[in-house]
C-alpha positions as a printed Julia matrix, in Angstrom:
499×3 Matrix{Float64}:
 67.02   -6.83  43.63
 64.73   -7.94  45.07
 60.47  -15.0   51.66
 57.0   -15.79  51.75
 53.8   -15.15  49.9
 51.49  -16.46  47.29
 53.75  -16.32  44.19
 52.27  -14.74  41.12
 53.37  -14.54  37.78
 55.81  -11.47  37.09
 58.08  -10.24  35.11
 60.91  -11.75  36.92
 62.76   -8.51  37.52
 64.36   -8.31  40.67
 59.71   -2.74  40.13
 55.41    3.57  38.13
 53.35    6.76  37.97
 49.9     7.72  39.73
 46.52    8.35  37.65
 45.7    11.94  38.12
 41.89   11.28  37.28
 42.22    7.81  39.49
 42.3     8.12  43.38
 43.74    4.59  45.02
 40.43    3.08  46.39
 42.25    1.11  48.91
 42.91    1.94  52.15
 46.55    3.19  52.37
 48.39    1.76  55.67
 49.27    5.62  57.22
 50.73    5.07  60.42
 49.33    7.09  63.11
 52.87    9.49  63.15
 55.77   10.69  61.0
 58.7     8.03  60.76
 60.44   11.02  61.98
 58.04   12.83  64.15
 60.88   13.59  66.73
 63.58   15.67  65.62
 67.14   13.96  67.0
 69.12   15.82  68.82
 72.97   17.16  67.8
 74.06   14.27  70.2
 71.54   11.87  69.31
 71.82   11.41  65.15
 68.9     9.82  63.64
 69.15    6.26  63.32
 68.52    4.77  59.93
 68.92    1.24  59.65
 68.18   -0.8   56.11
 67.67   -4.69  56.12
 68.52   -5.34  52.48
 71.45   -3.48  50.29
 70.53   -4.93  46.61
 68.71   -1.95  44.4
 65.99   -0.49  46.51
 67.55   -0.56  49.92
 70.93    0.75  48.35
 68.94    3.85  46.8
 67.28    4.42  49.98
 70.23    4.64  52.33
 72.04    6.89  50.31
 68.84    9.33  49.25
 68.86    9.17  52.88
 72.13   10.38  53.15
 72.07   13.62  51.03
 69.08   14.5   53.23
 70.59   13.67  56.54
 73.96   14.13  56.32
 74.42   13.53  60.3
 72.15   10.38  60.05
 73.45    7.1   61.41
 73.08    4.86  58.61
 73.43    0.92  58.41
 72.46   -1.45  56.38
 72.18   -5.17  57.04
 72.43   -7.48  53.99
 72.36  -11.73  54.47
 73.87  -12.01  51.18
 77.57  -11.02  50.14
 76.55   -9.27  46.95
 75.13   -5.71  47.21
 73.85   -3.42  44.95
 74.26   -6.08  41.71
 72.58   -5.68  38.6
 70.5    -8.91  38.71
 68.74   -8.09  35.18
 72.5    -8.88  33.64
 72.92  -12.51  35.04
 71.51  -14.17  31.7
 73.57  -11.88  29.24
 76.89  -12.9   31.76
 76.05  -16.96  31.56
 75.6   -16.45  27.62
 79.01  -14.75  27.48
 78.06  -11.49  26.03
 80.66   -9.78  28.68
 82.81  -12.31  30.94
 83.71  -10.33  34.26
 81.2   -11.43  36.79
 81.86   -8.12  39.03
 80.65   -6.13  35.98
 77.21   -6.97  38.05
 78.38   -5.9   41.13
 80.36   -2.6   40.4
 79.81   -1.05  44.22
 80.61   -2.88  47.61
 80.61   -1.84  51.2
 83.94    0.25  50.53
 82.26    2.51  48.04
 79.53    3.12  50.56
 81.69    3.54  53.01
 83.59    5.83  51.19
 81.45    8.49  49.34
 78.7     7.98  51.71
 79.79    6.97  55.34
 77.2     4.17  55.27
 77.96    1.27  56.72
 76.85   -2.29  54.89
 77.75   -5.2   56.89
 77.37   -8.06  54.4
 76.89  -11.61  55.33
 74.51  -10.31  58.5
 70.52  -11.61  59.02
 68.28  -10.07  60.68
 67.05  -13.0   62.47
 64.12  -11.45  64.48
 62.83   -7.53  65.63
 60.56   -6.25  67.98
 58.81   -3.2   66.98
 57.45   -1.75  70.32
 61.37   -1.82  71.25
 62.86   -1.03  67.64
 65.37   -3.41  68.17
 66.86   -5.86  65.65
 69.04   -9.08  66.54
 71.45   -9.83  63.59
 73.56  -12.44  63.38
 77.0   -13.0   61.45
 76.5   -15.69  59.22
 80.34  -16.16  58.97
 80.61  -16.37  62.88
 76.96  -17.03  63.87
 77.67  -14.53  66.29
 74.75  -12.63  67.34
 74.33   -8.75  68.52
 71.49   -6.32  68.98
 70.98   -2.88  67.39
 68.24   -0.19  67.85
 66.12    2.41  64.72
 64.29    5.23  64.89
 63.53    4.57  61.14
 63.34    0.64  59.98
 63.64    0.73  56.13
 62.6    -3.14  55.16
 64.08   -3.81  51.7
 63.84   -8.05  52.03
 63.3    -7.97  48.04
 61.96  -11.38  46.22
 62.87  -14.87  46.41
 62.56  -17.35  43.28
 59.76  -19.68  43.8
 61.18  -23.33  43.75
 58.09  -26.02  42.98
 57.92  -28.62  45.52
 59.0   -31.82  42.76
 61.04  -34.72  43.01
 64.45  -34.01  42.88
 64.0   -30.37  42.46
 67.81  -29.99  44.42
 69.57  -32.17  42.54
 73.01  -30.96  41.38
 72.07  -29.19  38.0
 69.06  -27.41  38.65
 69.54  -23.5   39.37
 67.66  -20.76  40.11
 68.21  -16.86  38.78
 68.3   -14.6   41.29
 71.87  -13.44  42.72
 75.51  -13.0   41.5
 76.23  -16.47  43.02
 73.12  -18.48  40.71
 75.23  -16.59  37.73
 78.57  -17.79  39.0
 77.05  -21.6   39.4
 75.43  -22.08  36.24
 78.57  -20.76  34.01
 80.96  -22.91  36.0
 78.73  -26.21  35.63
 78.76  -25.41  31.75
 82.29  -24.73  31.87
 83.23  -27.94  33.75
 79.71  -30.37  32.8
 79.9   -29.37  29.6
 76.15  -29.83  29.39
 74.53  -30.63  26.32
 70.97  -29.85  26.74
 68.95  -27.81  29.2
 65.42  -27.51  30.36
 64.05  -23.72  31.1
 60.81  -24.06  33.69
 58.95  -20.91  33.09
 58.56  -18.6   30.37
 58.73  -15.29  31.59
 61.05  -12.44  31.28
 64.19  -14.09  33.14
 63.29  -17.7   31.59
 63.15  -16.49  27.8
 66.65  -14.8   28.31
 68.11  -17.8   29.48
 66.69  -19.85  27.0
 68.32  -17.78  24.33
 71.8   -17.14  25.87
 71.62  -20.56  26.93
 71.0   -21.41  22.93
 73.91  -19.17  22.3
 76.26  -21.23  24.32
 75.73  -24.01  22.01
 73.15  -26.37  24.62
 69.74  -27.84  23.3
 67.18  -25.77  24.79
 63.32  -26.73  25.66
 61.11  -24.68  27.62
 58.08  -26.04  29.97
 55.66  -23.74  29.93
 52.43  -24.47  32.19
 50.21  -22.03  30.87
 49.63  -22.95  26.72
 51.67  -19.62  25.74
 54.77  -18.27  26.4
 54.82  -14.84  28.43
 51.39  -15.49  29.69
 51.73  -12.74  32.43
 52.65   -9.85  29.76
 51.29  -10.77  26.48
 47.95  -11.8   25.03
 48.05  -14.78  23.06
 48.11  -13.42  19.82
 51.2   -11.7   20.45
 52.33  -14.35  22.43
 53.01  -16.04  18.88
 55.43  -14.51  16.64
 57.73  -14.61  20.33
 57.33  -18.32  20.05
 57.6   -18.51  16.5
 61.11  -17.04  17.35
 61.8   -19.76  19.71
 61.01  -22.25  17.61
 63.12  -20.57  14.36
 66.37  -20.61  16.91
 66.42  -24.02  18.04
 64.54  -23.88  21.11
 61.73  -26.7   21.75
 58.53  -25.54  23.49
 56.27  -27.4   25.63
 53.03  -25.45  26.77
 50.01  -26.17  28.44
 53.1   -29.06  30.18
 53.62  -29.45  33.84
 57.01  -30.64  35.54
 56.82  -33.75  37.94
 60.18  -34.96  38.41
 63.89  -34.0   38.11
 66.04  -37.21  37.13
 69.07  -37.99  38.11
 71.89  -39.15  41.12
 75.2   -36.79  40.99
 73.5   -34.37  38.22
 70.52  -33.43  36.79
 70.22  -35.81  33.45
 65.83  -35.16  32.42
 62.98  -33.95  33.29
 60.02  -35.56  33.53
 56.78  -33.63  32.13
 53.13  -34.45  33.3
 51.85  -37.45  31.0
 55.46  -39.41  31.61
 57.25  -37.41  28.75
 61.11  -37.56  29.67
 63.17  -34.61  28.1
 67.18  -34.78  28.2
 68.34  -32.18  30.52
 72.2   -31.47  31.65
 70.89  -28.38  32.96
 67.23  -27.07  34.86
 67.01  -23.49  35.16
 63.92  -23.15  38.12
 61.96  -20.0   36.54
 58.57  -20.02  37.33
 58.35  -16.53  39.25
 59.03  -14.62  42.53
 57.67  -14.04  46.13
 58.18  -11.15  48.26
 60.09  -11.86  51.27
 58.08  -10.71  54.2
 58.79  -13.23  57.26
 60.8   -10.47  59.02
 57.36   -7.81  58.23
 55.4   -10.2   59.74
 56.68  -10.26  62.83
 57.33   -6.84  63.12
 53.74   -6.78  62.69
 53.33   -5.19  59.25
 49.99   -5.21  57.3
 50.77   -7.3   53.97
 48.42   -6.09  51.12
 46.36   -8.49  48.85
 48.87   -9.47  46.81
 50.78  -10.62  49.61
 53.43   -8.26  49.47
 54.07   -5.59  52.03
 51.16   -2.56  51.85
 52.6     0.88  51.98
 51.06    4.36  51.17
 52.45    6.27  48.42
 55.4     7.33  50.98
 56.75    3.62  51.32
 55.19    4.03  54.79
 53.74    0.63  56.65
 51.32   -0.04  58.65
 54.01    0.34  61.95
 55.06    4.2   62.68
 58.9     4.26  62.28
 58.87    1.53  59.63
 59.13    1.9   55.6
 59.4    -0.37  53.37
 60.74   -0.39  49.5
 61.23   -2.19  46.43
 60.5    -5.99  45.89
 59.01   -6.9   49.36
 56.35   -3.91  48.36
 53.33   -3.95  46.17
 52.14   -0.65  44.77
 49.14    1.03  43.17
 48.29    0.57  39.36
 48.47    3.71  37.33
 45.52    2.73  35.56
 42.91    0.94  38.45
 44.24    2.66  41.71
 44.32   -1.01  42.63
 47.16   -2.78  44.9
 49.69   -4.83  41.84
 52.71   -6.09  42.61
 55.4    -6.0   39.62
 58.69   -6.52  41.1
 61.54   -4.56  38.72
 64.69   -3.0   39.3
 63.35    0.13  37.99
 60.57    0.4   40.25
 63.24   -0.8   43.08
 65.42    2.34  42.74
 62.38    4.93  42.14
 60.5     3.97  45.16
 63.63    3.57  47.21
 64.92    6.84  46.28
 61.13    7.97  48.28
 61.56    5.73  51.4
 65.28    7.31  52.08
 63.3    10.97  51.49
 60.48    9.66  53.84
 63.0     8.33  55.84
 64.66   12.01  56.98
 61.57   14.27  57.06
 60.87   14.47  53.35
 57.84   14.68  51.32
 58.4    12.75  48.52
 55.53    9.94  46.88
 55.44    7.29  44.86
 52.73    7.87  42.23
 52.63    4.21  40.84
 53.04    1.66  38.1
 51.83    0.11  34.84
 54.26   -2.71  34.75
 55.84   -1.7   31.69
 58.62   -4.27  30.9
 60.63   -5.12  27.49
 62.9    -8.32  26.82
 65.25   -9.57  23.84
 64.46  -12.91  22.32
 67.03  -13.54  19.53
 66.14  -10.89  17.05
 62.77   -9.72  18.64
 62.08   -6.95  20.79
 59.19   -7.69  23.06
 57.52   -5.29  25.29
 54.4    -4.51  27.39
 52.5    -2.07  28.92
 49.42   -1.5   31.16
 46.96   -4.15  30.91
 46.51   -7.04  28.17
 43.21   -7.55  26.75
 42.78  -10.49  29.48
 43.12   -8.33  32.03
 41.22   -5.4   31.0
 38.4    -7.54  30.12
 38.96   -9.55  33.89
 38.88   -5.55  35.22
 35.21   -5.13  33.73
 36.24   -2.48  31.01
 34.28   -2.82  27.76
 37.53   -3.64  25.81
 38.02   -2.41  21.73
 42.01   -3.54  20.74
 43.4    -2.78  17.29
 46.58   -4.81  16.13
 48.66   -3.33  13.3
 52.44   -3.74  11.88
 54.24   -1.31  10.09
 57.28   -0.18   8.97
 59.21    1.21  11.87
 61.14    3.57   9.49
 61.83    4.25   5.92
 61.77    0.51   4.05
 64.8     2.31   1.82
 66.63    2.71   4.85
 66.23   -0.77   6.22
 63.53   -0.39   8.08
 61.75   -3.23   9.66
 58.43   -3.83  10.72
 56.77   -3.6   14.21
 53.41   -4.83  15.48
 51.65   -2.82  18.26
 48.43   -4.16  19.79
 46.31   -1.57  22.07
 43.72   -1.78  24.31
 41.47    0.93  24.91
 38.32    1.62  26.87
 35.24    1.72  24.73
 33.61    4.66  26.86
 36.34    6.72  27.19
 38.33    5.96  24.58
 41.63    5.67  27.18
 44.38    3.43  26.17
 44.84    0.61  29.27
 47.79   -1.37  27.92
 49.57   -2.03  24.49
 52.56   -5.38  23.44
 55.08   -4.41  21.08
 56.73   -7.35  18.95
 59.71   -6.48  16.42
 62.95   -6.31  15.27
 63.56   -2.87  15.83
 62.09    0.24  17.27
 60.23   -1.72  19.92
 61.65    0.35  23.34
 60.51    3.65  21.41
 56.9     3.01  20.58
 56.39    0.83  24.45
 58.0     4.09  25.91
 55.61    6.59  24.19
 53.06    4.44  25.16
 53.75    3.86  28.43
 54.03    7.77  28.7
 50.79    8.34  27.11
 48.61    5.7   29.24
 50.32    7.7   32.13
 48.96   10.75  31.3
 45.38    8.78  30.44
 45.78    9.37  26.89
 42.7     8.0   24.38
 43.58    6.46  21.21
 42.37    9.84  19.47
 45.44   11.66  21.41
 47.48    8.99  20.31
 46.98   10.43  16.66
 48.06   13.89  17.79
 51.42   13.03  18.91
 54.08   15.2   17.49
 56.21   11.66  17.02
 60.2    12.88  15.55
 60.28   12.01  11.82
 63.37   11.49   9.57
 63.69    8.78   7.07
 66.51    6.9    9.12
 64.27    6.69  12.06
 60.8     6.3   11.72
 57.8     7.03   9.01
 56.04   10.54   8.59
 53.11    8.8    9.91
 54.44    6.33  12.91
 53.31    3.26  13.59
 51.89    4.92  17.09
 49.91    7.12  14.59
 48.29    3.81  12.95
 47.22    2.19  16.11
 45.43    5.57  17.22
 43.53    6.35  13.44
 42.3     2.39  13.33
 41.24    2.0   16.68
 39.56    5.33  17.3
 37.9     4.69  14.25
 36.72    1.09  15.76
 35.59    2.36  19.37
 33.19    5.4   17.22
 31.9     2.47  15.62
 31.47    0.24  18.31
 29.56    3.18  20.46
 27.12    3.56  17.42
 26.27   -0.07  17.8
C-alpha cells in the first residue's frame, strides 16, 4: 500500500487527526491555484489520472468518482496487484487462511464495473512533464510506450522495502514483504525448500509477524535486530521487554544490538553472517528493516519533498505543483501532537488521506487533520500497541517528560481476566498525554484506542481519570486500567511541579 529517500524506521505498514490547540509550524506547499481552478466543460470531462492503484490511490479515484461522476478517471499501476491488503501477507505465509486472492478481493473489473474507472495494470509511468501535464507510460508486458494528458495528477507511488546493500543480499531465499507476489514466493519456497530455519532482519511491525507465523509453520526462527531492542521505533525499552520475553518463550532466538554482513550461499540462501563473524543457519531471510517513499517520478515532476524525504503536501494532499496531489505512502504528514512533518506509512492513513486527495481532486474541501502513528501488532499471545510519542521521543522533542507504568487486570479476575500494562507519557507543564505502549494478552486495541482518542483531543492525564470507560464484569474493572494510569501519574506530575 504503499522509490527513493532516506529510509527511517516505521511501522512497516504499507498511514491521523490535527491538534486543535497546535497550528503546523511548517510551511505547507499551497500551490499558487486550485487543482481544479477551471471548470471542464460538458465536452471536455475533467481528467483525473492516478499513478498507483494499491490503498490510497484506489480510495482516491473512486472518492473522486462519487464527486465527479462525468470525470475521466485512470489509473496507472506497474504492478499486477491492486487494491491488496498488504497488512495480511504474514497471517497468509503462516497459513491462518490459504487463498492468496483473499488479499486482493477487487481488480480492474470491479472498478470498471461499479465505478467506470479504468486501471491498466502492468503500466509505468516512466517519465512526466508538468508544464505539459503529460505522462509517458509504458506496457511492461509489451514495452510499448504511449502518452496521456491530466488536469489533476494524483501521485500515489506508495513505499518500497529498503534492501541493505550486503553480500549476497539476492540470493535465492532472501525475500522481502511488500506485495501479493513476496507472499506468493515465500509460501511456495517453504512448500517446495522445505526450509528448516529462517533469519528475520528487522524487528518491526511486519518483521515480528513473520517471525511468529514463520514459528507457526514449524521453521527455527532468529531475529537480527540492529538497534539492542526489539520495536525500537514504537516502544521504549522497558516495554520493549515483556515483547521479547515473548519471543524468547516461543522459540524464537534474538540477536540485538547485531548487524548483518553477509548472506551465504550458491543456489539458496543457507546463513547469515552477523557482524563479529557469527554464522546463523538460515533456509530462509526475510529483508525487514523498513520502507522508503517512492518519489523518483515527484522529483521530476518537480515536487517539493518534505524533511522526511517523503512528498510535502498541505492538509489537502496538495503539492508543491498546481494540478498535482499526492496521497498515502509517498506522503508525509503533520503530527497531531508537534504540528511537525512525520512520516508513518499505514494502510489506515493510506485510505483516509486518499479519500481527501479524490475530494481535492473534483473541487472539494476536504483536509487531512493528521497523525499520531498509532499502530498495534500480535506477537504469539501479546497484544502490542503504541501511540503518540515514546518517552525517547518526547524527551528528543524538548518536553519535560513525567511517564507512569502500571498493569492491571483488564476485567474481572473471576471472569478470566488478564492483565495489561499501559505506560504514558505526559507533559509536566500541561499535564497533556503525548504517547502511551500497551503490552497484554487481552484488551490491548481498547485501552490504545481510547488513548489514541484522548491524546487527539489533547487530553491531560487528569481527564484521563474522568472518562466514563463501559463497565461490566465480563469486560473490564469498575475502575479501568485507563483510570490507573491517569490517578498515578497526575498524582506524579503535581508532585514533580512542587519540586
Amino acid at each position: 500500500m504503499t522509490d527513493d529517500a532516506v529510509a527511517q524506521p516505521t511501522p512497516d505498514r504499507t498511514n491521523r487527526t490535527d491538534d486543535a490547540a497546535a497550528e503546523p509550524t511548517h510551511a505547507e506547499p499551497t500551490p499558487a491555484t486550485e487543482p481544479t481552478a477551471t471548470e471542464p466543460s460538458p465536452a471536455s470531462p475533467l481528467r483525473i489520472r492516478v499513478v498507483g492503484a494499491v490503498a490510497a490511490g484506489t480510495t482516491a479515484a473512486t472518492k473522486a468518482r462519487r464527486n465527479a461522476p462525468d470525470a475521466d478517471i485512470v489509473l496507472y499501476e506497474r504492478d499486477k496487484d491492486i487494491s491488496y491488503v498488504g497488512c495480511g501477507i504474514p497471517y497468509f505465509v503462516g497459513g491462518e487462511f490459504e487463498d492468496v486472492t483473499t488479499l486482493r478481493p477487487r481488480g480492474p473489473e470491479w472498478f470498471a464495473e461499479k465505478y467506470r474507472i479504468t486501471v491498466r495494470t502492468r503500466h509505468e509511468v516512466v517519465s512526466a512533464d508538468a508544464n505539459t501535464r503529460t505522462l509517458t507510460v509504458r506496457d511492461l508486458e509489451t514495452s510499448e510506450e504511449s502518452t496521456d494528458t491530466w488536469d489533476v495528477l494524483l501521485l500515489a507511488t506508495g513505499a518500497s522495502p529498503v534492501i541493505p546493500p550486503i553480500d549476497g543480499v539476492g540470493t535465492p531465499g532472501v525475500f522481502p514483504v511488500r506485495s501479493i507476489q513476496d507472499a506468493v514466493a515465500i509460501d511456495a519456497w517453504i512448500d517446495e525448500r522445505a526450509p528448516r530455519t529462517a533469519v528475520v532482519v528487522g524487528s518491526g511491525f511486519i518483521g515480528l509477524e513473520m517471525a511468529e507465523q514463520l514459528a507457526h509453520r514449524g521453521l527455527a526462527v532468529s531475529i537480527v535486530e540492529m538497534l539492542p531492542q526489539v520495536m525500537p521505533a514504537a516502544l521504549d525499552a522497558d516495554m520493549a521487554e515483556p515483547v521479547a520475553e515473548e519471543l524468547r518463550r516461543h522459540g524464537v532466538e534474538l540477536h540485538l544490538g547485531r548487524t548483518v554482513e553477509a548472506v551465504e550461499g550458491d543456489d539458496a540462501a543457507t546463513a547469515i553472517l552477523v557482524d563479529g563473524g557469527e554464522r546463523l543457519p538460515a533456509d530462509l531471510v526475510i529483508m525487514s528493516v523498513g520502507v522508503r517513499p517512492n518519489v523518483a517520478l515527484a522529483k521530476q515532476l518537480g515536487v517539493a519533498l518534505g524533511p522526511t524525504g517523503a512528498i510535502a503536501v498541505d492538509t489537502r494532499m496538495r503539492t508543491s505543483v498546481p494540478g498535482i496531489l499526492a496521497t498515502g505512502d509517498v506522503v508525509e504528514n503533520l503530527s497531531v501532537l508537534t504540528g511537525e512533518p512525520i512520516w508513518r506509512p499505514l494502510g489506515s492513513t493510506a485510505n483516509k488521506t486518499g479519500r481527501v486527495a479524490g475530494d481535492v481532486a473534483t473541487g472539494g474541501d476536504a483536509e487531512h487533520r493528521g497523525v499520531l502513528g498509532t499502530g498495534i501488532l500480535r506477537v504469539f499471545d501479546l497484544g502490542v500497541a503504541h501511540t503518540g510519542l515514546t518517552e525517547a521521543e518526547a524527551r528528543k522533542q524538548g518536553y519535560d517528560v513525567v511517564t507512569h507504568t502500571d498493569t492491571k487486570p483488564t476485567r474481572a479476575g473471576y471472569l478470566g481476566g488478564k492483565k495489561v500494562t499501559i505506560k504514558a507519557v505526559a507533559d509536566r507543564a500541561t499535564g497533556r498525554i503525548l504517547g502511551a505502549q500497551v503490552v497484554g494478552p487481552e484488551g490491548v486495541d481498547k485501552r490504545v484506542d481510547v488513548l489514541a482518542t484522548a491524546i487527539t483531543f489533547g487530553a491531560t492525564a487528569e481527564d484521563l481519570i474522568h472518562l466514563d470507560l463501559a463497565y461490566a464484569p465480563p469486560f473490564s474493572t469498575a475502575k479501568d486500567p485507563i483510570h490507573f494510569v491517569g490517578m498515578v501519574l497526575a498524582a506524579k506530575i503535581a508532585k514533580a511541579r512542587e519540586g
